[in-house]
C-alpha positions in Angstrom: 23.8 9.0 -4.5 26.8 8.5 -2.2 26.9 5.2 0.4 25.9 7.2 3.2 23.1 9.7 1.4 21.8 5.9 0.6 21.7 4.2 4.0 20.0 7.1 6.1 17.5 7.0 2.9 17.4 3.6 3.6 16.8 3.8 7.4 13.8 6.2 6.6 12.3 3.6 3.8 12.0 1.4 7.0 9.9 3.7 9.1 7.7 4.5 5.7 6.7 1.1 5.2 6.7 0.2 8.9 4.2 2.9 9.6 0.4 1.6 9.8 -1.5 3.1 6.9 -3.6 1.6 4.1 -0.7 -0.7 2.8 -0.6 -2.3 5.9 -4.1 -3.4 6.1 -4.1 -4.2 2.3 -1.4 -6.9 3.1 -2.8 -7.8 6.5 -6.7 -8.1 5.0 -4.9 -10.5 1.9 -3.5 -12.7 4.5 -6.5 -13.6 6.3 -8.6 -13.6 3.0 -6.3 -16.0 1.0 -3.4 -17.2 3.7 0.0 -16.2 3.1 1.0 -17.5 -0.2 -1.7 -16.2 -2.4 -2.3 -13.0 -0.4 1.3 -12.0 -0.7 0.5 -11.0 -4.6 -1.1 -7.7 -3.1 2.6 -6.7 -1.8 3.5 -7.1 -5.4 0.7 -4.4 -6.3 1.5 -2.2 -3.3 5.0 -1.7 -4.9 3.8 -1.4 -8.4 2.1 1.6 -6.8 4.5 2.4 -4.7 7.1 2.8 -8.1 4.3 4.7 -10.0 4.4 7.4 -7.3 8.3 7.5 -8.0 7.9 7.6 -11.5 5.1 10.5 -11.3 8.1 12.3 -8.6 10.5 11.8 -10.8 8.6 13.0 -14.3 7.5 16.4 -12.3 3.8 14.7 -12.3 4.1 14.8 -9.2 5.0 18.4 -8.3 1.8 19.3 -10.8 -0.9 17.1 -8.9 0.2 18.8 -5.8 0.0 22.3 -6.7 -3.4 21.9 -8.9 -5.8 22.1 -6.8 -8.4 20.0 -9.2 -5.9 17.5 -10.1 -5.1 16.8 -6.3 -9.4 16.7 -5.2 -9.5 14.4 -8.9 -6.8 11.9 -7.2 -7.3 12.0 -3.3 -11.6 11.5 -4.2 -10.9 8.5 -6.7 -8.4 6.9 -3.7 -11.0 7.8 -1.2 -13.6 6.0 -3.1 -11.4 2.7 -3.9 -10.6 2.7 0.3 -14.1 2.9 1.0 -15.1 0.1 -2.1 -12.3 -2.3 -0.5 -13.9 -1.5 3.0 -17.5 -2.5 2.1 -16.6 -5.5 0.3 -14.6 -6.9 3.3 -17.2 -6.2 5.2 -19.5 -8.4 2.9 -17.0 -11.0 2.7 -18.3 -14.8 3.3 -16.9 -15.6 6.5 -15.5 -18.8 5.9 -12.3 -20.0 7.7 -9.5 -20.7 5.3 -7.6 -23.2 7.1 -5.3 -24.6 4.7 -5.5 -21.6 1.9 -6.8 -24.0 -0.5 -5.8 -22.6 -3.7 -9.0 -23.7 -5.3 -11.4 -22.5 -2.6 -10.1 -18.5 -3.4 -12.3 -16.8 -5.5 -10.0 -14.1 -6.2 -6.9 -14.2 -8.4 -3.5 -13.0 -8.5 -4.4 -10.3 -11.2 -6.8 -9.2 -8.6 -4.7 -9.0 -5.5 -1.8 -7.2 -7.3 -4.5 -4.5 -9.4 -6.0 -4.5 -5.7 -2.8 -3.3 -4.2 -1.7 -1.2 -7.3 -4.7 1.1 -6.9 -4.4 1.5 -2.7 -0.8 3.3 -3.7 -1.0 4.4 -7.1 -4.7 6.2 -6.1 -2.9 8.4 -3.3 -2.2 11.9 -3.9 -0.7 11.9 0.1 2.1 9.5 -1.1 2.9 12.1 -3.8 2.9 15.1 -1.7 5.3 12.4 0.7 8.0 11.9 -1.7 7.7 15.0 -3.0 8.3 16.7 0.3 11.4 13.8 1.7 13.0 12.3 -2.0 14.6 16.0 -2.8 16.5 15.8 1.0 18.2 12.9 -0.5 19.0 13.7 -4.0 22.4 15.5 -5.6 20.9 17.7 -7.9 24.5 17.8 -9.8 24.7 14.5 -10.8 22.4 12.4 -13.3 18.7 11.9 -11.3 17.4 9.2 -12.9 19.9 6.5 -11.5 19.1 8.3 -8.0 15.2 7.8 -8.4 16.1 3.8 -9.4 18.0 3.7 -6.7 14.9 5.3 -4.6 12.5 3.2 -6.7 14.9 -0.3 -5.8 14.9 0.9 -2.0 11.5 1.4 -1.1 10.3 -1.6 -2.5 12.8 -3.9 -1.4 11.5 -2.6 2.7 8.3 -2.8 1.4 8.5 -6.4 0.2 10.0 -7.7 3.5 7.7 -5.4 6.0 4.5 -6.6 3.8 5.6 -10.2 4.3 5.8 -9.8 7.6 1.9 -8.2 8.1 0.8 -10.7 5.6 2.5 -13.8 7.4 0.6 -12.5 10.8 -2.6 -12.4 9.4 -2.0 -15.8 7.6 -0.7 -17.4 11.2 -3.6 -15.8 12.9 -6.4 -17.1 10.2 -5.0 -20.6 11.0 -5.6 -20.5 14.2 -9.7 -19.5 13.6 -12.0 -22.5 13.5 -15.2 -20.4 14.3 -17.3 -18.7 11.3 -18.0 -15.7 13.5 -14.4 -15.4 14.0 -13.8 -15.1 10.5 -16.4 -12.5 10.4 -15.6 -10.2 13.0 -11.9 -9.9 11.3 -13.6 -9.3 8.3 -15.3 -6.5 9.7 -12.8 -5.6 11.6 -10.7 -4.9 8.3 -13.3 -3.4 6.4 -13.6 -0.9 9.1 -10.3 -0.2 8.7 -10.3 0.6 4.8 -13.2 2.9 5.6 -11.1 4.7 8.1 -8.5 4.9 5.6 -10.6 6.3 3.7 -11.9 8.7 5.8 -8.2 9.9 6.5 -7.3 10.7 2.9 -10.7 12.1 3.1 -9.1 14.4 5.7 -6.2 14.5 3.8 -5.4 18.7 2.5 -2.7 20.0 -0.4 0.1 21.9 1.0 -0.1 25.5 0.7 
C-alpha cells in the first residue's frame, strides 16, 4: 500500500471510529459502569472484533455472509439479540455511584468487558458489508494483500484505541462528578436505551442487492 493510499485510508479510519454507533456507547456505558481504567478493557474487545471483521474480509468470509441471505439474517439476528441483551442489563444495573472506581466494588471482570466488546463488533454483519464495500478502494490488487489487510488491521485499531479512550475518559469524568443514586440510574437507562436502539438499527439493517 503506497504512503498516500495509507493516509487517506487513514483519514477515513478516523471518521469510522468517530462516527456514533454501538462501539461508542459500549465504551461510553464501560466508563460510567467501572470508571476509566477498568472500562477501557471493552476498547480492547471492540478491536478484537473489529480485527475479526478484517480477517473474515480478508479470507472472502466476508463476501459469502453478504451474499447468503441465511448466513447474513443468522449474523445480523444473533448481533441484534446481544445489543438488545447488553441494553436490558444496563437498564437493570444497580445504580450505585462509582466514585473512585474501586477495583473491588466491580462485579465484572476484564474477561467480561473485552468478550463484551468482542461480540458488539465481531456480531455485525453491517461492519462486514462496511469493509467489504470501502477496504477494496484502498487495496492494490497486484501486490501481496495480506501485508495490506495488516496494515488495514494495524490502522483501524490504532483510531479506535485513541477515539474509544476518549468516549470512555468522558463517561468516567462525568460518573465522578454524580453523587446522586438516581443519577446513576437515569444514565443507566439512558445507555440501555441506547443498546436497544442499536439494536433496533441492525434490526433495520438490509443485505445489499
Amino acid at each position: 500500500m503506497d504512503f498516500s493510499v495509507w493516509l487517506a485510508f487513514f483519514a477515513a479510519s478516523w471518521a469510522i471510529s468517530l462516527s456514533p454507533g454501538a462501539g461508542a456507547v459500549a465504551a461510553m456505558s464501560a466508563g460510567l459502569s467501572h470508571g476509566f481504567r477498568r472500562g477501557y478493557f471493552m476498547t480492547f474487545g471492540l478491536i478484537l472484533g473489529i480485527l475479526t471483521q478484517v480477517v473474515l474480509v480478508s479470507a472472502g468470509l466476508g463476501a459469502l455472509i453478504a451474499a447468503s441471505s441465511l448466513g447474513f439474517a443468522l449474523v445480523k439476528w444473533a448481533g441484534v439479540a446481544y445489543l438488545i441483551w447488553l441494553g436490558v442489563q444496563q437498564w437493570r444495573a444497580p445504580a450505585k455511584p462509582l466514585v473512585a472506581a474501586d477495583e473491588t466494588a466491580v462485579q465484572v471482570t476484564r474477561r467480561q468487558l473485552v468478550l463484551r466488546g468482542w461480540g458488539i463488533n465481531a456480531v455485525n454483519p453491517k461492519g462486514t458489508v462496511f469493509l467489504l464495500a470501502v477496504v477494496p478502494q484502498f487495496l492494490d490488487l497486484h501486490a501481496p494483500l495480506g501485508r495490506q489487510y495488516l496494515v488495514i488491521g494495524g490502522t483501524l485499531a490504532f483510531t479506535d484505541l485513541v477515539v474509544m479512550a476518549g468516549y470512555t475518559v468522558l463517561a468516567a469524568r462525568v460518573l465522578a462528578a454524580l453523587k446522586s443514586d438516581s443519577h446513576v440510574k437515569a444514565l443507566n437507562r439512558v445507555f440501555g436505551t441506547l443498546f436497544v436502539a442499536a439494536g433496533m438499527l441492525l434490526a433495520s439493517f438490509k443485505r445489499a442487492a
